[in-house]
C-alpha positions, 0 to 999 in steps of 0.5 A: 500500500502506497497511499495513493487515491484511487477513486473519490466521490463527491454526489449532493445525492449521499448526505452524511455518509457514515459507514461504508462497506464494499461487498464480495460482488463488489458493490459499494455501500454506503450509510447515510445518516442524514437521510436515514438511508442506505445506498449503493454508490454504482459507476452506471446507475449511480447512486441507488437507495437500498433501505430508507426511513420508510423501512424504519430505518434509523440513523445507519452507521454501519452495513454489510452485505452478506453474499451467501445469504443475500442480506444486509445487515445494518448497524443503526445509532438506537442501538439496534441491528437490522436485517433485510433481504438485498432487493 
């Protein structure tokens, strides 16, 4: 590792971003605390939301997805965890 910067995202689309989570299938995830939400950051589609606040979710900090079960699984602030199936 040299440090370099391979790739930067500035998108007014991501509001507050918190955790961030790049699955075995290469997507890249991102927690957005500002909008209760998570998304996922794609070069071709761009910035797609996964779960929101209409799915009760609440201030995500953190997220992984877990390729062999299809779900993500979510850290919130309210100290609770959520899974769901990947949509």
């Amino acid at each position: 590792m040299d440090g370099a910067v391979l790739s930067s995202l500035e998108d007014p689309a991501i509001c507050s971003p918190r955790g961030v989570h790049v699955s075995e299938t290469g997507q890249l995830l991102v927690c957005e605390d500002g909008a209760h939400s998570v998304v996922q950051v794609d070069g071709e589609r761009g910035v797609v939301t996964l779960i929101s606040v209409e799915d009760r979710l609440n201030f995500p900090e953190n997220v992984y997805h877990s390729a062999r079960t299809d779900r993500l699984i979510v850290v919130q602030a309210n100290d609770s965890i959520m899974i769901t199936n990947s949509k």
